[in-house]
Structures are given as structure tokens and as C-alpha cells.
C-alpha positions in Angstrom: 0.0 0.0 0.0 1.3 3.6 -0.3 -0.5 5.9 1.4 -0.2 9.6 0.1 0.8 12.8 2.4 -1.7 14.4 3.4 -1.4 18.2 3.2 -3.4 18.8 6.3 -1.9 16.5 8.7 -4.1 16.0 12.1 -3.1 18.6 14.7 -1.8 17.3 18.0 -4.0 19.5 20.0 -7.3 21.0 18.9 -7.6 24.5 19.9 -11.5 25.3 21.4 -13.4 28.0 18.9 -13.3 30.6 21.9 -9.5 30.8 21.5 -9.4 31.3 17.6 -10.3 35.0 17.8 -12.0 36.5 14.5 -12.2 34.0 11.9 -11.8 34.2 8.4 -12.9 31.8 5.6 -11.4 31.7 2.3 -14.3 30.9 0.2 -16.9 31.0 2.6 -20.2 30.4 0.3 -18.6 26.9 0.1 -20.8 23.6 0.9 -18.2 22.6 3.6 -17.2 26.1 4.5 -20.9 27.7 4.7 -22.7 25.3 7.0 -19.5 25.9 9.7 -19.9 29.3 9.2 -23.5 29.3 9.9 -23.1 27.4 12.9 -19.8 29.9 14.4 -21.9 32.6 13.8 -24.9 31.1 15.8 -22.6 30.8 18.9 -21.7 34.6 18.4 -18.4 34.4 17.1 -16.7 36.9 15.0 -16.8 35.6 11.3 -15.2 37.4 8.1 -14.5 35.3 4.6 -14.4 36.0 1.1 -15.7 34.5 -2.1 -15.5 34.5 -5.7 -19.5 35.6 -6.1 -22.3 37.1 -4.5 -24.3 33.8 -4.0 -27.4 33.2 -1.9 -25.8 31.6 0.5 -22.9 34.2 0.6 -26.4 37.0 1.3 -27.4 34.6 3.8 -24.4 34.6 5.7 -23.8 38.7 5.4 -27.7 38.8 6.7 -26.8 36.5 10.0 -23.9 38.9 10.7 -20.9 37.9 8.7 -18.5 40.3 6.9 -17.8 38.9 3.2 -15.7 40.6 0.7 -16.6 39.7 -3.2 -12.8 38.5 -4.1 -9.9 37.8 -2.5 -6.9 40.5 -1.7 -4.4 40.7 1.5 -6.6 43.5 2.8 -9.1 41.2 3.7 -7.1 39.7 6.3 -7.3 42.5 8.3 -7.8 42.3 11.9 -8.1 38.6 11.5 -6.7 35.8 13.8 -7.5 32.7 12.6 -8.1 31.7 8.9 -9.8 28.7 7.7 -9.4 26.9 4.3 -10.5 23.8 2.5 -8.2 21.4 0.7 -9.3 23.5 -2.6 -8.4 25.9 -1.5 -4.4 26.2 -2.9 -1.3 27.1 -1.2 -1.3 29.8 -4.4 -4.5 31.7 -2.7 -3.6 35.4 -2.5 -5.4 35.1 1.4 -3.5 31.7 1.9 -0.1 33.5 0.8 -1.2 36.5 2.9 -1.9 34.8 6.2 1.5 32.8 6.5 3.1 36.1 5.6 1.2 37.6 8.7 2.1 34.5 10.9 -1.9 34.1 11.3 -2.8 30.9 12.4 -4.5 28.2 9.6 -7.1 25.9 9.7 -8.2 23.2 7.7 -11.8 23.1 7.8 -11.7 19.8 9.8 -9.6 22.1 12.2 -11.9 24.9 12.2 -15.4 22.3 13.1 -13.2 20.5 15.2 -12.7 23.6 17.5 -16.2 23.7 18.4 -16.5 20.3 19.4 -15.1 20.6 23.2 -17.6 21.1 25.9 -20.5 19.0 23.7 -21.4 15.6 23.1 -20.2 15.5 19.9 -21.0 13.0 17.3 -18.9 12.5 13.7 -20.7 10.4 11.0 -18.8 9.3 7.9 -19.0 6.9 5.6 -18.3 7.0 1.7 -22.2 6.5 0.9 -25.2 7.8 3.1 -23.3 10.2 5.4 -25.8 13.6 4.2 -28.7 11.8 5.3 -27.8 10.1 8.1 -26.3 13.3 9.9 -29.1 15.1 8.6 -31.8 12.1 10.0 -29.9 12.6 13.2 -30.4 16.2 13.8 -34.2 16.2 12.7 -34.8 13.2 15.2 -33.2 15.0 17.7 -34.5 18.2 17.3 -38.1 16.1 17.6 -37.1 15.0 21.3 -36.3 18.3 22.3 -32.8 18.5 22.5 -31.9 21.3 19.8 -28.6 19.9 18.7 -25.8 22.0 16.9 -24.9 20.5 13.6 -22.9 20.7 10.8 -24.0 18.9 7.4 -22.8 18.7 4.1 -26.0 18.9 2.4 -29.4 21.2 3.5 -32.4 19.7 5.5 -35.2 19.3 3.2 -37.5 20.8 5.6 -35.5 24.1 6.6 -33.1 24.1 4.2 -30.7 24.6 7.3 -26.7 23.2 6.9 -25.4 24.7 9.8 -27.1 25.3 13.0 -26.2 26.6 16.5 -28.4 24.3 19.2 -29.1 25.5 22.6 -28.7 21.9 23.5 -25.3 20.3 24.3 -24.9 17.4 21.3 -22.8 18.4 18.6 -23.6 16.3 15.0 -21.2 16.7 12.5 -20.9 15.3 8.9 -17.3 14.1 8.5 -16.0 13.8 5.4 -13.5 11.5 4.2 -12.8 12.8 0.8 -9.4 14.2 1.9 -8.5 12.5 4.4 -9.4 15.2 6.9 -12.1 13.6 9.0 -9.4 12.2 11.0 -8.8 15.6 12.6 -11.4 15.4 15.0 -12.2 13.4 18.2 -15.8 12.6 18.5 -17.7 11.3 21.7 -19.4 8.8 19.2 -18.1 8.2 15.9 -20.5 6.4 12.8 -19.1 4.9 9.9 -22.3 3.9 7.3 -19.7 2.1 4.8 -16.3 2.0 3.5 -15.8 1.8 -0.7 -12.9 3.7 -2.9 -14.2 7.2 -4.1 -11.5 10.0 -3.9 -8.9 8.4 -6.0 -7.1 12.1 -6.2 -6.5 11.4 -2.1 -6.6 8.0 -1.6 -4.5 5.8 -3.4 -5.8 2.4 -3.1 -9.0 0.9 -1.5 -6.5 -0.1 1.3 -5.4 3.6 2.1 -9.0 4.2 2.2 -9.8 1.4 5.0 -6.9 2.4 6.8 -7.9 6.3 7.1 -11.3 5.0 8.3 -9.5 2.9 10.9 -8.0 5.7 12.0 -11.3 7.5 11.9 -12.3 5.1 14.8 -9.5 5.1 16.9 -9.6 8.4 17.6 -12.8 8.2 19.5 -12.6 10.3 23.1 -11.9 7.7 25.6 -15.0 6.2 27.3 -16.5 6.6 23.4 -19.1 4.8 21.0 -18.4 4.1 17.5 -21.8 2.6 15.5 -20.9 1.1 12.5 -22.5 -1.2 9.6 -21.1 -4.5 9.9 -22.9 -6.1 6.7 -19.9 -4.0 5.4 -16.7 -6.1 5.3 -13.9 -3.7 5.6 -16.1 -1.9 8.1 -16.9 -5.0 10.1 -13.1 -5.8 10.5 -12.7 -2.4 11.7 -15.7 -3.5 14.2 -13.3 -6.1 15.3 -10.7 -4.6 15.7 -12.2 -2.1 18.2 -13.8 -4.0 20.0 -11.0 -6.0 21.0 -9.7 -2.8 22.6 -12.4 -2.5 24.8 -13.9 0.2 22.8 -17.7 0.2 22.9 -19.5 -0.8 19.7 -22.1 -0.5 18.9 -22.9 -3.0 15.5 -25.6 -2.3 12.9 -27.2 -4.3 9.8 -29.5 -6.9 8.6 -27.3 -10.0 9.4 -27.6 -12.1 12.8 -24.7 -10.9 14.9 -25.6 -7.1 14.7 -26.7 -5.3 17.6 -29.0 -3.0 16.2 -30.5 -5.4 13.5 -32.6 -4.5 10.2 -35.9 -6.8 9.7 -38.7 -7.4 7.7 -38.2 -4.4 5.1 -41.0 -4.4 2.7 -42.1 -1.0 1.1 -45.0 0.7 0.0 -45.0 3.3 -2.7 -41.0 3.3 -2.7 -41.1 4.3 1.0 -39.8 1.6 3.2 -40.8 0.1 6.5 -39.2 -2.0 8.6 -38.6 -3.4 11.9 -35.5 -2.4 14.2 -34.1 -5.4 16.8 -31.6 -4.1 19.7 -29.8 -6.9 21.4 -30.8 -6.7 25.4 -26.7 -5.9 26.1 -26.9 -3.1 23.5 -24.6 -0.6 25.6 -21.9 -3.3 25.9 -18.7 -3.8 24.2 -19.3 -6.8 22.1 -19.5 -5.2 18.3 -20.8 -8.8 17.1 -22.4 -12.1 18.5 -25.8 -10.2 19.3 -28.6 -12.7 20.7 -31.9 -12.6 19.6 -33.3 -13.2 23.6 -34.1 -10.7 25.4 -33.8 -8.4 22.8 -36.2 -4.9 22.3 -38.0 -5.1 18.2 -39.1 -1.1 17.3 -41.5 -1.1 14.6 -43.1 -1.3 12.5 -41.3 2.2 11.2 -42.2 3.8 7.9 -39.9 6.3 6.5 -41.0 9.4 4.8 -37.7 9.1 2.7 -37.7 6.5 -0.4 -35.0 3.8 -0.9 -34.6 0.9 1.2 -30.9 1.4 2.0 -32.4 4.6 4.3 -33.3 1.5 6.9 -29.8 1.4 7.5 -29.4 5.0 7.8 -32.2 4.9 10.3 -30.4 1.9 12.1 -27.5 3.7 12.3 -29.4 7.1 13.8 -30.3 4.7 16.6 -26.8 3.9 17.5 -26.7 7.2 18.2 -29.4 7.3 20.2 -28.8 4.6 22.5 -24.9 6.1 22.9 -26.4 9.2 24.0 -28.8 8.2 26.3 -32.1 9.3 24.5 -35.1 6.8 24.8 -35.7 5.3 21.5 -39.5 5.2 20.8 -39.7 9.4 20.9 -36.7 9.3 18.9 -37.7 6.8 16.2 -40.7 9.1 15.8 -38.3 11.9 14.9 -36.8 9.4 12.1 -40.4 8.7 11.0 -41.3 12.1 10.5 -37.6 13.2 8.6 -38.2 13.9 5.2 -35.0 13.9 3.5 -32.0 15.9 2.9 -31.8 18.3 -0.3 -30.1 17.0 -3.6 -31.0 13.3 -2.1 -34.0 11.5 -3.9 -35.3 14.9 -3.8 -38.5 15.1 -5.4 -39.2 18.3 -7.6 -42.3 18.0 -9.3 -44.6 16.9 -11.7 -45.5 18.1 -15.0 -47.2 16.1 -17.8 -47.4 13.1 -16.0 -43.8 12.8 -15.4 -42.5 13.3 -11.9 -39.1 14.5 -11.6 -36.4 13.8 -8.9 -32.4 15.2 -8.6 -30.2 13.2 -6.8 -26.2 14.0 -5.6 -25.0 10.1 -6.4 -21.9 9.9 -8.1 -20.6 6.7 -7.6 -21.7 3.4 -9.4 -22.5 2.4 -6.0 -24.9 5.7 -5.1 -26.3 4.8 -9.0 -27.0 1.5 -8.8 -29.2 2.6 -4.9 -30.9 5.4 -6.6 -31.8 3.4 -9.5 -33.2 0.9 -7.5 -34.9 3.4 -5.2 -36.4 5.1 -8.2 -37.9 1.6 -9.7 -39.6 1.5 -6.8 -41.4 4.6 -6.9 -41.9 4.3 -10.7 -44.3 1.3 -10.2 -45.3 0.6 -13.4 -43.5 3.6 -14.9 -40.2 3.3 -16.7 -37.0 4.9 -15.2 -35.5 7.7 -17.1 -32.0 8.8 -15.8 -29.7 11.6 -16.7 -26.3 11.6 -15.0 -23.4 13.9 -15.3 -20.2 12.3 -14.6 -18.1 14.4 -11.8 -14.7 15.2 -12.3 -11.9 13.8 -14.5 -10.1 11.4 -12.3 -13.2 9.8 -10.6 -14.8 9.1 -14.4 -11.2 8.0 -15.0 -11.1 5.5 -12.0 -14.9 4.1 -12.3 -15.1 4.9 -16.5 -16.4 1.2 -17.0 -18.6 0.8 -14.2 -20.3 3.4 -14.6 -22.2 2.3 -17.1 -23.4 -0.8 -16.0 -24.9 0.9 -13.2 -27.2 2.9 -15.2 -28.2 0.1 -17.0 -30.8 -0.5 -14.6 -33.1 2.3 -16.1 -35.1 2.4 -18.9 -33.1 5.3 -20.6 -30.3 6.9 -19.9 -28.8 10.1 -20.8 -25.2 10.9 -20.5 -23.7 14.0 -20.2 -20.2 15.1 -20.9 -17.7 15.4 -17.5 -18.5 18.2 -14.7 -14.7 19.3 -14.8 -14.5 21.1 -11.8 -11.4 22.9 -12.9 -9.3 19.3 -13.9 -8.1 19.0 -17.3 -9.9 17.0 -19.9 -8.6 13.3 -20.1 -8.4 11.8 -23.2 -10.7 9.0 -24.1 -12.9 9.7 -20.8 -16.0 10.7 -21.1 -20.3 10.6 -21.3 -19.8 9.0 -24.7 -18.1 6.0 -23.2 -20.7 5.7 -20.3 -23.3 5.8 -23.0 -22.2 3.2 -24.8 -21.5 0.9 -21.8 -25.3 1.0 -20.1 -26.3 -2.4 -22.5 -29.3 -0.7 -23.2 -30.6 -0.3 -27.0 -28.4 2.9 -28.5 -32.2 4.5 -28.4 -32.2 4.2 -25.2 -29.1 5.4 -24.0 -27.9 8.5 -25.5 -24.7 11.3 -25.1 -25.4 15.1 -25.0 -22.2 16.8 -24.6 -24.2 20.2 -25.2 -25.7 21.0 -21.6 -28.0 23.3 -22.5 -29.8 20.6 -24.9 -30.3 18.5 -22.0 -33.5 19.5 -21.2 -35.3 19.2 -24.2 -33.7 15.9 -24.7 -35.1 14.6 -21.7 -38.5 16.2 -22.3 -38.6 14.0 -25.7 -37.4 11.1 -24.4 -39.6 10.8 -21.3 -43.5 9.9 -21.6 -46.5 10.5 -19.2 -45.9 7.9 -16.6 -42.5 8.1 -16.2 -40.0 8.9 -13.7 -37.0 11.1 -14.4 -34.3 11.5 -12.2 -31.1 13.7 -12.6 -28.0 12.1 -10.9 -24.3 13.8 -10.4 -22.5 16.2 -8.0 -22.2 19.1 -10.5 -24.8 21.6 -12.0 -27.2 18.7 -13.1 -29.2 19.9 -10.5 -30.2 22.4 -12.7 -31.8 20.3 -15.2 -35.0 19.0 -13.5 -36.4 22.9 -12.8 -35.8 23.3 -16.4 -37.3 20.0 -17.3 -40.5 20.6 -15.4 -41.1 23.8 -17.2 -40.8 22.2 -20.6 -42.9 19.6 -19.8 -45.8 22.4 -17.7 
């Protein structure tokens, strides 16, 4: 295996939020970036950042009392202590270049959330599929039992449209992402880990890097801490294992035999599942696997209000939670009931023409091949129409022939051309290959390079009774508003 450098490496001692003085972040309006922000802000510290455009969410910020300059120059630095930075953010950055000049201190992101995390009970879910939702079913659930958490998600509430929240409560829920390696920064009371599967291969340089960040990831729980974690997973189970064996609490989650916290009896109605959750009677010990059926406590049956049946898990894994903090389970389990889903996941956004239209942030095979299935649900007897941007050069790259085969599982597929994100084109990567691998009829499974053609290529392709979902982490999401008005 060789692991890669990372170029934030994990501080030896996190420094608490009230000692960073003002804080500045380089590219504020940023989905990491904006939801810390948000939450700083709401615990009255003194923010400042910068961005590259006046976005809503750079308004939003300015209206909850941060100071955001449009651009990036030295002078924006002023009177700052502390800056904060993402990994895209490049060593280059006029601010960046500015700051070590000064002798300011810099944050990673990680850094920055980490910060706020003494003093609550905080809780860090990752995973490389599922984390969005499961943070996000977390902090709704808890917020229905009353205890206002602060929280920190990748992704807005579908409700609220909140990413970034300052509780009056004392649980802290943060998303922790493992896409650079960063998630290792901070040191959670509880620690989730939803699944383990290769997806940043710009970071990570094998699968085995990968399972040995995550490892990491658990070991740096807070002593006397809970890590929940999906052993129907293999690399996560052995992970499991191991941290059991030193004493660690775990607490296990799936549909096999030996989990804790066990899945049963999923069935669904409509696309929406329901299901039945099992917790071992020694559900607060230390034995991660081995759960026995006697004795144990079944919760259900629980419908979601979320589709997909792989959102059992998700709610499985809330639980874990749960239980590690010490809230009672029925009023919490209601909370799951009554979540509604996370923006950009299985999102429903309308229905014009008889065609219902959903936008989804998958951009793995793996996330396809769930939201495909999710969406054959909900289709019933309609066909499944998908249109998926790949994202970014090297992941198309890594996955270029799997890709395909995943979206085989609609009816039609559409194929956009790479979502860049500032990488330079690859030769002999791209939709077109995608397209061509989905072993669908070339009818019905098409290229369109020319984004702006998308949606009228969509609105001929799909047919009253179908459902059309948009899939990819780049401006896809822009397609489905534009395919609804089409088809109104």
C-alpha cells in the first residue's frame, strides 16, 4: 500500500473556537465552509470570509452577521486571527499566501469544526455513501425529542433548508468527510461509519489507504466513546473487530444475525420503506458482534418518509446514536419517522405532464446503482428515465467502465459530458463511453455533450408515466427545474 501525504496532517492538539479569535474563511459560500460558518456565527463568534461571487448563500451569511468581501486581496485579512481553508483551496491563494506572511494561524476546515466540538457531546458520522442523510436524519430526530442539537451537514435539511445550526442543546452532530483524508482531525464522543468503498482516488491511493484512514477514523474516538458502525460491510466489520478487541464500545448495525442493532422485515410501499428495528438486550456493551436474539427490544413497525430501502440502514444507524447518547428510542424513532429527506437526495421536484421529476447527488456506481433501484420502486409501473453527469476527471477515469453498467438498470439513460470542476480533460474519458456501456438499446441510451440541450432531450425522451431522475455532484441539478417547465 502507499499511502499519500496528506497536506493537512491532524493537529496534536485542537484549539477550542473561543481561542481562535476573529475567523476568516477563504471561500466562505462553500458547501463545507458555509454550513461551519453558519453554525460559528450562531454561537456569536466573530466571522469574516471571502468569495468569488455574491451567491445566496454568501447573502445569507452577510444577513446572520458575517463580513464577506466579493474577491480575494491581502486586505481582507485585516484584523483577522484565525483563517480557515479547504483542501481546494491552494497554497497559491492570494489570502492563503497573505496569512502565512502575517504569521496568522490556519485551519483546515476539519480544524476549524473541530474547534467547536469541546464542551458538547459530539458526534462525527462518515462513511463514503449515506453520510448527508444520516447526519441530517440525526439532527431532525433529535430536534423532535427536544434536545436542539448543533450541527454541521454537508447537504441542507429538506424541511429548513438549514446546513449549519447553533443548538441550545449540548450534542454536537457533524458530517465528517473523508474525501481528503481530513475527517481524521477530529475526536468525537461517538463516531459512525455507514460504509467503506474507494471514491476519492485524487487522495486515496488504493481501497487499502482508504480502509486504513477510516481505521484511524475510529480510533480516535474520546476515551469512554461509541463508535456505531455497519457490519454487513466487510472492511467496516473488521474495523468493528478490531475495536472491540480494545475495549472500545461498539455498537454494530445491519440486517445479518450478529448485529446489535438489527434491520428486519423491510418491505415497502410506494417506494417508501418500512421495517422493523431489533436491539440486542446488552446493547450498551462492548461486544460489536455475536448479538442474541433473547431478550432483545423489536421497534416497529417504522415507515420512512424518505424512499430507498438502504435509508433503513441510515435509520439503524441514527439509533446507534441514540442509544450512545442516552435518549429513549420510541420518541426518537418518531423523529426518524417524521424526517423527510436531505436536499439533492432522492429529492422530489415536481410533476408536469405526468412525469414526476427527482435530482439526486449520487456519483458513484454504487450511489447509482441505490438510486436506481430506489427510483424503480417509486416508478411502479412507470419506466426509469436517468440523466447523469459524470463528476470530475479522475473519478470518471477511476470508475469509467462501471459506470455504465450501473445505469443500465433504467429504462433510458442520458449521458452528459464530465462536470470538470477545474481538472483538465482526459483523453478518451467521457459521457460517450458511459453511454455506450449501459447495454441498453443505442435509443435508449444516448450522449449530450451540449448541456444546454439537456433538457429538451429529456423532455422527448420521457412519456407520461415516467420517472426522471437527474443524478451527479455538479450543476445537473439544474436540469430537472428546467425540465419541469418544458414539460408544464
Amino acid at each position: 500500500m502507499t499511502r499519500r501525504t496528506p497536506r493537512f496532517p491532524a493537529p496534536e492538539q485542537v484549539v477550542p473556537a473561543a481561542e481562535l479569535g476573529r475567523i476568516h474563511f477563504v471561500g466562505i459560500g462553500g458547501v463545507g465552509m458555509a454550513p461551519l460558518a453558519r453554525a460559528m456565527l450562531g454561537r456569536g463568534l466573530p466571522i469574516s470570509g471571502s468569495d468569488i461571487k455574491d451567491t445566496a448563500t454568501v447573502q445569507a451569511l452577510r444577513a446572520l452577521g458575517a463580513a464577506i468581501a466579493i474577491g480575494q486581496a491581502p486586505e481582507n485579512l485585516d484584523g483577522v486571527d484565525t483563517v480557515v481553508v479547504s483542501t481546494d483551496i491552494p497554497e497559491t491563494n492570494v489570502e492563503v499566501v497573505e496569512a502565512r506572511a502575517r504569521g496568522l494561524r490556519l485551519l483546515h476546515r476539519a480544524s476549524a469544526l473541530a474547534a467547536l466540538m469541546p464542551g458538547s457531546r459530539s458526534v462525527a458520522v462518515a462513511g463514503t455513501h449515506g453520510k448527508t442523510t444520516t447526519t441530517s436524519m440525526i439532527a431532525v430526530a433529535l430536534r423532535h425529542v427536544g434536545l436542539d442539537p448543533t450541527f454541521v451537514i454537508g447537504g441542507e435539511l429538506g424541511t429548513t433548508g438549514e446546513s449549519g445550526h447553533a443548538g441550545a442543546g449540548d450534542v454536537l452532530i457533524a458530517e465528517a468527510d473523508e474525501s481528503d483524508g481530513t475527517f481524521t482531525h477530529y475526536r468525537p464522543d461517538v463516531s459512525v461509519i455507514t460504509n467503506i468503498e474507494l471514491d476519492h482516488p485524487d487522495h486515496f491511493a488504493d481501497v487499502e489507504q482508504v480502509r486504513a484512514e477510516f481505521q484511524d477514523f475510529a480510533d480516535r474516538l474520546e476515551p469512554g466513546g461509541t463508535l456505531v458502525i455497519h457490519v454487513d460491510d466487510p472492511a467496516a466489520r473488521a474495523i468493528a473487530e478490531r475495536t472491540a478487541a480494545r475495549g472500545v464500545r461498539v455498537l454494530s448495525y445491519g440486517v445479518g444475525e450478529d448485529a446489535v442493532i438489527r434491520v428486519s422485515d423491510v418491505s415497502s410501499t410506494g417506494g417508501f420503506p418500512t421495517f422493523t428495528l431489533i436491539v440486542a438486550a446488552d446493547a450498551l456493551g462492548t461486544t460489536a458482534l455475536g448479538a442474541t436474539t433473547p431478550g432483545a427490544t423489536a421497534h416497529g413497525p417504522i415507515t420512512l418518509g424518505v424512499p430507498a430501502r438502504h435509508n433503513a440502514l441510515n435509520a439503524a444507524a441514527a439509533l446507534g446514536v441514540a442509544l450512545a447518547l442516552g435518549v429513549d428510542a420510541k420518541p426518537f424513532l418518531e423523529g426518524v419517522a417524521a424526517f423527510t429527506g436531505a436536499r439533492r437526495r432522492m429529492q422530489f421536484l415536481g410533476e408536469a405532464s405526468g412525469v414526476r421529476v427527482y435530482d439526486d447527488y449520487g456519483h458513484h456506481p454504487t450511489e447509482i446503482a441505490s438510486i436506481l433501484s430506489a427510483a424503480r420502486e417509486l416508478a411502479g409501473e412507470g419506466r426509469v428515465v436517468a440523466a447523469f453527469q459524470p463528476h470530475r476527471y479522475f473519478r470518471t477515469n477511476t470508475f469509467l467502465h462501471e459506470f455504465g453498467p450501473a445505469l443500465g438498470a433504467a429504462d433510458v439513460v442520458l449521458v452528459l459530458d464530465v462536470y470538470a470542476h477545474g481538472e483538465q480533460p482526459i483523453p478518451g474519458v467521457g459521457g460517450d463511453v458511459i453511454a455506450a456501456e449501459t447495454g441498453l438499446p443505442p435509443q435508449n441510451s444516448v450522449f449530450e455533450p451540449d448541456f444546454d440541450r439537456v433538457p429538451e432531450r429529456l423532455a422527448a425522451l420521457a412519456r407520461p408515466g415516467d420517472l426522471v431522475v437527474t443524478v451527479g455532484a455538479g450543476d445537473v441539478t439544474e436540469i430537472g427545474p428546467r425540465l419541469l417547465k418544458l414539460l408544464g
